[in-house]
Residue, then its C-alpha position, 0 to 999 in steps of 0.5 A: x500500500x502507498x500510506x500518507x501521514x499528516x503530522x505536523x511534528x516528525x523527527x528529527x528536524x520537529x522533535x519527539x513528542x508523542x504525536x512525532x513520535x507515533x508517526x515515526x514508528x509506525x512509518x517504519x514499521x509499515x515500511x518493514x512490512x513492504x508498504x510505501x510511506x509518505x509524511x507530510x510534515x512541518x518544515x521549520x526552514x527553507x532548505x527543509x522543504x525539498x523531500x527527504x528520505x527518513x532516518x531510523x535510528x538503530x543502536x548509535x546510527x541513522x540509516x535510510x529507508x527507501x520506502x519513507x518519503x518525507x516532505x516538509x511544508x510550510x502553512x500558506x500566508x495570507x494577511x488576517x490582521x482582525x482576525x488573528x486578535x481572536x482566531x490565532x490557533x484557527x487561522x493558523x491551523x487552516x493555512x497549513x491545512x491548506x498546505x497540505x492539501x495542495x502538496x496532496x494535490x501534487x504528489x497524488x499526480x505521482x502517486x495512486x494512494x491507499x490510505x491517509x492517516x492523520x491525527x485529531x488533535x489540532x485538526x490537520x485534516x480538517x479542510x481534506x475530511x470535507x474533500x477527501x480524494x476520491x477512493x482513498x479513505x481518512x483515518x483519524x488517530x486519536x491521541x489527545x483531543x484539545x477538549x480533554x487537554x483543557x479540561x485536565x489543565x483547568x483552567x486552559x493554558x493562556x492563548x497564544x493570541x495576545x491580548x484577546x480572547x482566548x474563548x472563541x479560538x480554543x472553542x473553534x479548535x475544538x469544534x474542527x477537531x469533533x467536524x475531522x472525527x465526525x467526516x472520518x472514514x475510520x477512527x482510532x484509539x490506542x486505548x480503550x480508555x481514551x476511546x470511549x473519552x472520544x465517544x462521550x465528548x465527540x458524540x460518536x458511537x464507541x462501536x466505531x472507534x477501533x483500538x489500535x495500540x501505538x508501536x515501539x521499536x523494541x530492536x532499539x529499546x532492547x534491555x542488551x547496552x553495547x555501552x559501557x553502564x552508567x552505574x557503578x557504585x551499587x547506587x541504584x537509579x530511579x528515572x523519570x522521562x517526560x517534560x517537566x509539565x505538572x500534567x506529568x506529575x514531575x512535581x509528585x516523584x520529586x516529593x517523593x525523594x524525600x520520604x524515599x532516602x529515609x528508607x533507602x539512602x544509596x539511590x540516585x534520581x534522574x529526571x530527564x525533559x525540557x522544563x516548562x512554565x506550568x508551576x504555581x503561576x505560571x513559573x518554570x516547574x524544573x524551579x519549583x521542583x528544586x524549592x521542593x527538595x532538602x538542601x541536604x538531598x539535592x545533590x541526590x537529583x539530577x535534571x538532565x534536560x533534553x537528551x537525544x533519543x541514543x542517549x535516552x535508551x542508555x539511560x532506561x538501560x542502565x536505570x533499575x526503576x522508571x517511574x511515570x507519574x503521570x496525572x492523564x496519559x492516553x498511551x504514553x511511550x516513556x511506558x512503552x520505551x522503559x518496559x521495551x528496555x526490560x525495567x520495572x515501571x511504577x506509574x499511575x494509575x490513569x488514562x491508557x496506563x493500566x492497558x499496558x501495564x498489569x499491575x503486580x505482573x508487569x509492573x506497580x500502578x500507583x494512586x494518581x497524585x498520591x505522593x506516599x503510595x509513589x514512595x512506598x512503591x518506589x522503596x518496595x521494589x529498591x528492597x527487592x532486587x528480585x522482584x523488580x528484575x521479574x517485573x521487568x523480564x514479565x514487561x519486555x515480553x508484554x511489549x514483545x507481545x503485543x506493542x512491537x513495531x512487527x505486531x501493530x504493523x501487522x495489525x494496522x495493515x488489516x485494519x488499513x485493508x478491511x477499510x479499503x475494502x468497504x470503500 
């Protein structure tokens, strides 16, 4: 099959998150499955717009796929001086919907496409669900609708257009994100969890949305370190990844260091994701989080900033603990990426979470937001190198068993055909 993905996020040049991150997996693993992949993606320069052959990242290298075709765009422009007071997101959004239309235009010129895959979340399909290119069907892969995201930062976070009111343009996203789910020929969810979030708040039948996990290379999360380890001393490593957001629960696991030393005094603490103005008013929460610890014990917690992704899979490798705090994840991939490497994962209890993770067989759920339930789990497992070591062997064959790029891939590929089929 020829395969298009809208994102406007794609590593390298747009960064990992969770959305790029997606797309990057599941475009490979599509890829080793024979079908032909194109991505159409955000280009943050000029000398980024030309086509690209997409890098995969295998132990320290990139190499090239032949089969991924990326090709970076940029919105379209034209002047809305009145409107961007109150519609900043909204126009922002339609122009590079409009990109994206025009640059379908063109490479369908090229190309007989099967399916177009793109993500709810800010609605990069928005103007395309109304003229979908006939024969070539549009799923939509849920991820986080805006309406969820707002709701769970209560309040919002502030615009972006300044000085106006912020009401109507976060309103209209959302609107055009229900009408692309709405025109959809398909939608899906990783997890059950967010599925039925989708249903109740889109007004779209449960029956409708079809799960279909997120993919996680597990050739490159692998438990096996051709580096040398990071740990020596007998001090264990407890690590956290993710941005330093409060939806995160960063803010949690640091409460937690203390309580933890007290009953287990030889362990270190990484944190690992760039920091962000989401403490108490509006202040950087890596700041806030510093406040929150001892003087005697800061020299125990390490903030690591961003790190690239060769250098992040060592460390899952070479920590004994991976804690994911989180207060909502729909399907995070610090979950996936740290049970793929063979550790132990306490995370909360919410969102897509407990889909992945059986607690007490593959890993420890935590009461979200309950700083005392982290900790103890955290101790717990500090005490029993035994039973942390089972838990991480029983998580890498979760993964290997139904997360892994070979699996979904396949999967996605059924659910591709079955459409294809009724269209």
């Amino acid at each position: 099959m020829n395969i298009i993905f809208l994102s406007k996020e794609y590593p390298p040049e747009t960064g990992w998150g969770g959305i790029g991150t997606y797309v990057y997996n599941i475009a490979n693993a599509l890829s080793e499955q024979g079908h032909s992949v194109h991505i159409i993606s955000l280009a943050l320069t000029r000398q980024s717009i030309t086509p690209l052959s997409s890098p995969k990242l295998r132990g320290e290298k990139w190499g090239l796929l032949e089969n991924i075709h990326v090709h970076r765009i940029r919105p379209v422009r034209f002047p809305t001086p009145f409107l961007n007071h109150f519609l900043l997101r909204s126009l922002e959004i339609i122009k590079f919907n409009i990109a994206i239309i025009l640059k379908i235009k063109k490479l369908m010129k090229k190309v007989k496409f099967d399916i177009i895959e793109a993500p709810e979340w800010r609605s990069e399909a928005f103007l395309l669900s109304f003229i979908k290119p006939k024969g070539v069907p549009l799923v939509i892969k849920c991820h986080s609708p805006s309406v969820l995201l707002n709701e769970i930062y209560n309040p919002p976070s502030p615009p972006l257009n300044k000085g106006g009111d912020g009401g109507i343009d976060t309103r209209c996203v959302e609107w055009m994100e229900k009408i692309t789910i709405h025109n959809a020929d398909l939608v899906l969810s990783p997890s059950k969890n967010l599925a039925d979030i989708v249903s109740e708040k889109m007004g779209i039948k449960r029956d409708n949305i079809r799960i279909v996990p997120n993919p996680i290379d597990t050739e490159i999360f692998s438990p096996k370190s051709p580096l040398p380890p990071f740990n020596k001393g007998g001090i264990t490593k407890v690590l956290f990844v993710g941005r330093l957001d409060r939806i995160k629960g960063a803010h949690i696991f640091v409460s937690a260091i203390a309580l933890i030393l007290k009953e287990v005094s030889d362990t270190s603490f990484i944190l690992i994701g760039r920091d962000t103005n989401t403490a108490p008013n509006n202040s950087s929460m890596k700041s806030y989080m510093e406040n929150l610890l001892p003087p005697a014990i800061k020299d125990r917690v390490i903030f690591l900033g961003n790190v690239e992704r060769n250098g992040l899979v060592n460390h899952y490798r070479e920590s004994d603990i991976c804690v994911v705090p989180s207060f909502y994840e729909n399907f995070p991939n610090s979950v996936l990426e740290a049970m793929s490497c063979g550790k132990a994962v306490i995370a909360s209890n919410t969102g897509g979470i407990p889909e992945v993770i059986e607690d007490e067989v593959s890993g420890l759920l935590v009461k979200t937001g309950d700083v005392h339930d982290l900790a103890e789990k955290i101790i717990r497992l500090l005490k029993d190198k035994e039973m942390r070591e089972l838990l991480g062997i029983n998580a890498r064959k979760r993964i290997e068993g139904k997360y892994s790029n070979e699996v979904v891939a396949k999967e996605t590929e059924t659910t591709y055909q079955g459409l294809k089929t009724k269209t």
